[in-house]
NUVEX-615673 format. One record per residue (C-alpha): residue in three letters; x negated, y negated, z negated. Coordinates in steps of 0.05 Angstrom, whole numbers, padded with zeros to 5 digits, always signed. Example, Ala and Ser with C-alpha at 12.3 -4.5 7.8 and 13.67 -1.06 7.14 Angstrom:
BEGIN
ala-00246+00090-00156 ser-00273+00021-00143 
END
This chain:
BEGIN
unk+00000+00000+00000 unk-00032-00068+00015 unk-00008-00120-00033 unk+00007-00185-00008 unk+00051-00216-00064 unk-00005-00255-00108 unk+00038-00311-00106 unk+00084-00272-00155 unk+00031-00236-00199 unk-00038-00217-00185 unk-00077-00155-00200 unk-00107-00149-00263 unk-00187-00172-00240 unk-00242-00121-00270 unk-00270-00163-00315 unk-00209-00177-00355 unk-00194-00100-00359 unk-00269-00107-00390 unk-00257-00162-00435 unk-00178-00139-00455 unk-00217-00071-00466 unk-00267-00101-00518 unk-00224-00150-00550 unk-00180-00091-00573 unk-00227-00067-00613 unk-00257-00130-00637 unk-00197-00188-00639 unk-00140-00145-00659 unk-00143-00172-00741 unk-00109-00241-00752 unk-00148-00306-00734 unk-00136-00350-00787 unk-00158-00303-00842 unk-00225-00314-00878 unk-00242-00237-00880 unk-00292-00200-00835 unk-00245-00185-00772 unk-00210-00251-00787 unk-00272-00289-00774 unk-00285-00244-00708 unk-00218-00256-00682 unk-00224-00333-00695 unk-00288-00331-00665 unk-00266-00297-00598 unk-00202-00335-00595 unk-00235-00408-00608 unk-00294-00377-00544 unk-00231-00368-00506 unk-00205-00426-00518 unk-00272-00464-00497 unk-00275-00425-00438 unk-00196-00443-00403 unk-00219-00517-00431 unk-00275-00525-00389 unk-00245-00491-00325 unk-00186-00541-00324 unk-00225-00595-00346 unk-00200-00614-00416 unk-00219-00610-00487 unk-00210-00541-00530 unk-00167-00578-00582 unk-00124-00603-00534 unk-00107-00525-00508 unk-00050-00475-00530 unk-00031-00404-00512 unk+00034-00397-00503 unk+00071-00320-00479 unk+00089-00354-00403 unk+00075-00400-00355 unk+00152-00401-00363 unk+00147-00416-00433 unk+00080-00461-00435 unk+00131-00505-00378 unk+00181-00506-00425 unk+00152-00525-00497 unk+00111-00581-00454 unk+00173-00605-00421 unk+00208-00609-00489 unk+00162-00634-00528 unk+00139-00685-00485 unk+00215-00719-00476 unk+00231-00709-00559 unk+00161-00743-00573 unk+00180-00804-00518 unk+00249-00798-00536 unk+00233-00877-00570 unk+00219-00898-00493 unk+00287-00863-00460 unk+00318-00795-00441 unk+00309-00805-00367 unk+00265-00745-00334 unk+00232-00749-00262 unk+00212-00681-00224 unk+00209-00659-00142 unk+00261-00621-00116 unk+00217-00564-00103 unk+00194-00554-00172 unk+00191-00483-00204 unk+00259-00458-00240 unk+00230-00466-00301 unk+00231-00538-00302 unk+00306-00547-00264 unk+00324-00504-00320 unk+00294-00548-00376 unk+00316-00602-00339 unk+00388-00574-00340 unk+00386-00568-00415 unk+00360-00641-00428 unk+00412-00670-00377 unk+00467-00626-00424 unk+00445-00654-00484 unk+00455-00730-00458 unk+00388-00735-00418 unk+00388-00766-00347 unk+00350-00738-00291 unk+00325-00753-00226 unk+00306-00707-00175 unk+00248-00737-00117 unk+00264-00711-00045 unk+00205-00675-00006 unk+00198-00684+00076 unk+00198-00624+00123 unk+00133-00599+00094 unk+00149-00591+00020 unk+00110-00647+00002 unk+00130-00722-00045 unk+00117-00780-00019 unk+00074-00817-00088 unk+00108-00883-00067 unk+00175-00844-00070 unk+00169-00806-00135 unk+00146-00875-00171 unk+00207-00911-00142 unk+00252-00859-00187 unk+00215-00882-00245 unk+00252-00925-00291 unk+00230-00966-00355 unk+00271-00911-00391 unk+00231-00847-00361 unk+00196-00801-00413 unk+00166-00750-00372 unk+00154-00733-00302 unk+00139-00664-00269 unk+00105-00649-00202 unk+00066-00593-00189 unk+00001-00582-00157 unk+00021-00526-00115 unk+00082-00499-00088 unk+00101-00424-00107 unk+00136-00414-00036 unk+00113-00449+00018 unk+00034-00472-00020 unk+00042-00543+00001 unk-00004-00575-00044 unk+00023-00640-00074 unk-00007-00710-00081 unk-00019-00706-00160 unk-00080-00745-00167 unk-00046-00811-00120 unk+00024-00800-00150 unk-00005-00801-00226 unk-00039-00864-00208 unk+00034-00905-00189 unk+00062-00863-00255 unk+00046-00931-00301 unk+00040-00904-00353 unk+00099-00848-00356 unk+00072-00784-00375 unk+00059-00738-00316 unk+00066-00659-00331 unk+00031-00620-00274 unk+00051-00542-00264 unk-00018-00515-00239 unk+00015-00436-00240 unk-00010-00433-00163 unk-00077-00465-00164 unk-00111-00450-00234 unk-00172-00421-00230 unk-00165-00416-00145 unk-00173-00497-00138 unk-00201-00553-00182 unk-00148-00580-00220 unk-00122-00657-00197 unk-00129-00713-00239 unk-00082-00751-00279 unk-00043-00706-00311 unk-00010-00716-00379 unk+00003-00646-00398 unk-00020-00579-00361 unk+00016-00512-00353 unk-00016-00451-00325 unk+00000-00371-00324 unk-00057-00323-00342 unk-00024-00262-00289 unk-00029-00317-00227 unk-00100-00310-00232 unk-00109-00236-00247 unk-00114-00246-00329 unk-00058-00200-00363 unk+00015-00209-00365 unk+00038-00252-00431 unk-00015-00310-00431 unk+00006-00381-00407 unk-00028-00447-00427 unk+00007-00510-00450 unk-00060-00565-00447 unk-00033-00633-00477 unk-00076-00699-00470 unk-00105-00724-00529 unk-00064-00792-00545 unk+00005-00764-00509 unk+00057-00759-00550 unk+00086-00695-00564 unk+00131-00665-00612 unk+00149-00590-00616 unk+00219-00578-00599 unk+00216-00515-00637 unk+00217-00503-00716 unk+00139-00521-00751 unk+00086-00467-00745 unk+00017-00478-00770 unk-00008-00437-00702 unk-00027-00474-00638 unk-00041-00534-00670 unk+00048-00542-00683 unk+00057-00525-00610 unk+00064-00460-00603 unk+00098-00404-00657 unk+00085-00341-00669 unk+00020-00292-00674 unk-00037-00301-00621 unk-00051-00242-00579 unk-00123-00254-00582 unk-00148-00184-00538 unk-00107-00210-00482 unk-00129-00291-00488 unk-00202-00261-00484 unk-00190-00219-00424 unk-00148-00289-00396 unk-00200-00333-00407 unk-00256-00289-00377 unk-00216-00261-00311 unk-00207-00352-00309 unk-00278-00365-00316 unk-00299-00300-00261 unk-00241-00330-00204 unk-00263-00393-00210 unk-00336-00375-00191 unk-00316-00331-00125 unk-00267-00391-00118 unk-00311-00425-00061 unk-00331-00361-00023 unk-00265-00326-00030 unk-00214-00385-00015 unk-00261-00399+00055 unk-00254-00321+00073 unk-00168-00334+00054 unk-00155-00388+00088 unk-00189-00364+00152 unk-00144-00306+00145 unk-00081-00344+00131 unk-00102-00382+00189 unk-00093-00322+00225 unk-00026-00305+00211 unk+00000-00373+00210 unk-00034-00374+00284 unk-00012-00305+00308 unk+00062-00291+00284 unk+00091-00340+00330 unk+00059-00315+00387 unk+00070-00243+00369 unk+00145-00252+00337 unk+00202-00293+00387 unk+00241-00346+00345 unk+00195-00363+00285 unk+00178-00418+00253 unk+00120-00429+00203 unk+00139-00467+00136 unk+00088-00503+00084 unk+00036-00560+00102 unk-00007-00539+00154 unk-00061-00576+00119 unk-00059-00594+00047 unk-00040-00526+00023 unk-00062-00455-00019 unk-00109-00418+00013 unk-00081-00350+00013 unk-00014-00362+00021 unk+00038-00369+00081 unk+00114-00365+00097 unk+00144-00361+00158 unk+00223-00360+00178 unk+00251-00298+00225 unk+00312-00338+00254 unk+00367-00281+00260 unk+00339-00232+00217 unk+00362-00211+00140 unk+00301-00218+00096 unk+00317-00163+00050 unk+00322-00112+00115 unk+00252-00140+00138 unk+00232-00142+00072 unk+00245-00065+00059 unk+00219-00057+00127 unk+00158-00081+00108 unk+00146-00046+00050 unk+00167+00024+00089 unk+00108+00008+00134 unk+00062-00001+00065 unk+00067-00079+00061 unk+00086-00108-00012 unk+00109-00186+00009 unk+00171-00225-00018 unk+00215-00278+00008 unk+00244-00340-00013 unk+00308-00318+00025 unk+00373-00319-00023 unk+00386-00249-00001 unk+00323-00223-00045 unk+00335-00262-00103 unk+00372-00239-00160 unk+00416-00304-00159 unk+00437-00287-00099 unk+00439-00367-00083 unk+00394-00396-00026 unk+00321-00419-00049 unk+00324-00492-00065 unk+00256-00495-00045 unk+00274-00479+00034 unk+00334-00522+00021 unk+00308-00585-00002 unk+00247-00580+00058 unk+00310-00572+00107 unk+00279-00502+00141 unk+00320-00442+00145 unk+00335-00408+00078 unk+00351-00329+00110 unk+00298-00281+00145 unk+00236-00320+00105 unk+00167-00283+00086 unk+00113-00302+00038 unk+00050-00273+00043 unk+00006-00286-00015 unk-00067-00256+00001 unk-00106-00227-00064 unk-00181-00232-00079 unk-00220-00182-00033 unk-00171-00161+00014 unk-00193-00135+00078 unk-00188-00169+00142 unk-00166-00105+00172 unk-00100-00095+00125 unk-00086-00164+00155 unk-00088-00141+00229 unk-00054-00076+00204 unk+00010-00125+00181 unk+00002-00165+00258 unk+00007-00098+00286 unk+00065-00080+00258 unk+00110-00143+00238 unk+00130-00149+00316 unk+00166-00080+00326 unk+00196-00085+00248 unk+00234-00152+00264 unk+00255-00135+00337 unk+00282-00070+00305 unk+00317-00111+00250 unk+00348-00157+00308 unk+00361-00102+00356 unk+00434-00086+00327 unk+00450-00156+00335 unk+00458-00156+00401 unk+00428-00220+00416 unk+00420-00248+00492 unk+00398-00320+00505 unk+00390-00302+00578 unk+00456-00328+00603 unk+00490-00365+00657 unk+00503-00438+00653 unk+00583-00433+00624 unk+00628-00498+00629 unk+00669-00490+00567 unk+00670-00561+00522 unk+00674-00525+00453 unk+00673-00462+00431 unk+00703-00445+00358 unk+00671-00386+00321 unk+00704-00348+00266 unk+00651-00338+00219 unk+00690-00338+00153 unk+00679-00281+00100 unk+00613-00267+00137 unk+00555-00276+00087 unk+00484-00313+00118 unk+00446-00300+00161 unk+00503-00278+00205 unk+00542-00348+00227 unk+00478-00363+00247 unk+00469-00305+00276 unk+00540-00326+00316 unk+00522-00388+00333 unk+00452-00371+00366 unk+00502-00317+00407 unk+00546-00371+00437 unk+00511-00437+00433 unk+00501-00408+00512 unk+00584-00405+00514 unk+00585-00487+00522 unk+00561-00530+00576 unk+00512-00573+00557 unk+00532-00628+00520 unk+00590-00593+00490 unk+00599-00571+00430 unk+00603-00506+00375 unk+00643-00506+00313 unk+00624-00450+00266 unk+00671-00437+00208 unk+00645-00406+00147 unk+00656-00403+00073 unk+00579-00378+00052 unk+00552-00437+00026 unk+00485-00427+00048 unk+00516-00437+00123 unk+00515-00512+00103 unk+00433-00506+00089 unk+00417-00453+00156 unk+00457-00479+00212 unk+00423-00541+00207 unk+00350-00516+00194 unk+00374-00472+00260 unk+00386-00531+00298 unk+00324-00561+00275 unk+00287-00502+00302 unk+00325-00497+00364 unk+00323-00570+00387 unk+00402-00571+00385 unk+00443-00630+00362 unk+00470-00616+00287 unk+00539-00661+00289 unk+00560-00652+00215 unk+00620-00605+00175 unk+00689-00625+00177 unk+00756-00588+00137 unk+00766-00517+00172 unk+00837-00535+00175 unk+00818-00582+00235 unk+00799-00520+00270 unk+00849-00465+00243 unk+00803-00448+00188 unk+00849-00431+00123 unk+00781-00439+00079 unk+00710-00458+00086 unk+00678-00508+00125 unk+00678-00525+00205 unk+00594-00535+00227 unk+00592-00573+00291 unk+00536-00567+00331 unk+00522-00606+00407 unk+00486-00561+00459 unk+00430-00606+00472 unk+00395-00554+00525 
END
């Protein structure tokens, strides 16, 4: 099986398997007694601590472990508005921020807090003048992160913390820790031990020295009030050493990655009919790419995939277990159904990624074969066609639409009704893709519809 879903959770490296294997036997007593294996504990757990410190750049008593980059997201979020909670309750994040801060954000905007939410363009990527335009003399934290977990379109931190004024900026560095230098500016830090091949259970919550913080949670002498709860020192030690040992093959090995994503993102529309690549071309991770199948269900390709020995994932809503379209592919405007990320791990060979070229070409025209799909047509004189696409989950209006848009004359026009929501999101991003004329919804009723929504798309050419 050739793994390509880093992105989600890496492998554990060697040397933390070393270090997680040594700690176990020497950190396992509690760190903040005074007794023998006390004093050994404390003593790993503070070299730890120096260690993540000095590979992000910040000082060891500003560092906590938390259990998650989930969690470390959360406290920092939290206890970053409650300790500015004397400057306002307004919060300021992208739109294409993890869920673990439109969560958090959720919860403050329950309890009273506002929010505001900072559009990105086509590539996935803020605009600094934008994002400090939402800030307001009232905001008390703001969230971008460095790296996107879907598409890797790196963001502007370092140019949109210098328009921030002052407001606290909390960067989510999940994707780039350890595989990138972190930006500057940031206010508060968050990170995930298992992005970077250090075990499952380790996050890190890194708070500026002079930012004010207070915990949201009950006090707990641990983690300097941060974090509760008892330290798994063995696994820290085996974080902060697999942290230390990525960031020196960081150079060598992001070169060799990003020649190979080059590849792909190079090769799959030439190989593959209908595909568009999403993510900066440019300013992005290394080792990771997503393209969009138009006309294809990503969980099919998906299993596909992993039939032919291929371990990927998708930011398509089908593969999620909310079932709702990825508001990360939503907010760029690109298609939300049929997308694949491929997340490359340290050391893979160049020849498992011509193994997945080989094959990805026969795997989606087999997923599209059923659909009957002919773009080959004669030139038809009908005005507007309406399609019935209610009760039919996405990607199939789409997959409707792309079948008749050849019905209509040029010029005229489509209406697709449908009742999937994420019909609104894809038969746009289609049009985008297609070079057709998106014309806006209107009530199904207008066009027989007895639920739903009526898309209306101009055939352009």
């Amino acid at each position: 099986m050739s793994y390509f879903d880093v992105a989600s959770t890496a492998p554990l490296h060697p040397v933390a398997r070393q270090a997680l294997t040594a700690a176990l036997d020497e950190g396992w007593a509690d760190p903040a007694r005074l007794y023998r294996s006390g004093r050994q504990a404390r003593m790993l757990l503070d070299a730890a601590r120096e260690t993540v410190a000095e590979v992000l750049g910040a000082r060891a008593d500003e560092i906590s472990f938390t259990a998650s980059g989930t969690q470390a997201v959360q406290l920092g979020m939290l206890g970053a508005l409650r300790g500015n909670r004397r400057r306002g309750g307004h919060l300021v994040h992208s739109a294409v921020e993890h869920s673990a801060v439109l969560h958090t954000a959720e919860q403050h905007e329950a309890a009273g807090g506002e929010v505001g939410v900072v559009p990105v363009d086509r590539l996935g990527r803020v605009a600094p003048a934008a994002f400090a335009a939402a800030l307001r003399e009232d905001t008390a934290l703001a969230v971008l992160q460095s790296a996107n977990h879907e598409v890797g379109t790196l963001q502007p931190v370092a140019e949109t913390a210098g328009l921030c004024g002052g407001v606290p900026l909390l960067v989510d560095a999940a994707q780039s820790a350890g595989r990138l230098p972190v930006p500057d500016g940031w206010s508060l830090l968050t990170a995930s031990a298992h992005k970077w091949g250090g075990p499952a259970g380790v996050g890190v919550l890194a708070v500026r020295k002079g930012v004010r913080y207070a915990s949201p949670l009950p006090a707990d002498e641990r983690e300097r009030g941060r974090v509760p709860g008892f330290v798994n020192v063995p696994a820290i030690v085996a974080a902060a050493a697999s942290l230390r040992a990525v960031r020196a093959e960081a150079e060598r090995e992001n070169a060799r990655l990003h020649a190979l994503v080059e590849r792909i993102r190079a090769r799959v529309p030439q190989l593959v009919p209908e595909v568009e690549v999403v993510g900066d071309p440019v300013h992005r991770l290394p080792h990771l790419v997503t393209f969009s199948c138009l006309y294809v269900d990503g969980e099919v390709l998906l299993t596909e995939l992993d039939r032919a020995g291929f371990a990927v994932s998708s930011g398509s809503s089908c593969t999620s277990s909310t079932l709702t379209p990825s508001h990360v592919l939503a907010a760029m405007g690109v298609l939300t159904e049929g997308n694949v990320r491929i997340s490359l791990p340290y050391g893979v060979a160049e020849a498992d990624v011509e193994r997945f070229l080989a094959v990805l070409p026969d795997l989606v025209a087999g997923v599209r074969a059923p659909l009957g799909l002919d773009l080959a047509r004669p030139a038809p004189a009908a005005a507007e066609v309406v399609l019935d696409a209610l009760g039919k989950r996405c990607p199939l209006p789409v997959i409707e639409l792309a079948k008749r848009i050849g019905d209509v004359a040029v010029g005229g026009t489509v209406v697709v009704l449908a009742d999937d929501e994420a019909a609104r999101l894809d038969i746009p991003a289609w049009c985008e893709m297609r070079g057709q004329e998106y014309l806006g919804e209107a009530p199904a009723a207008e066009y027989g519809g007895d639920r739903g929504r009526a898309y209306l798309v101009r055939r352009v050419g």
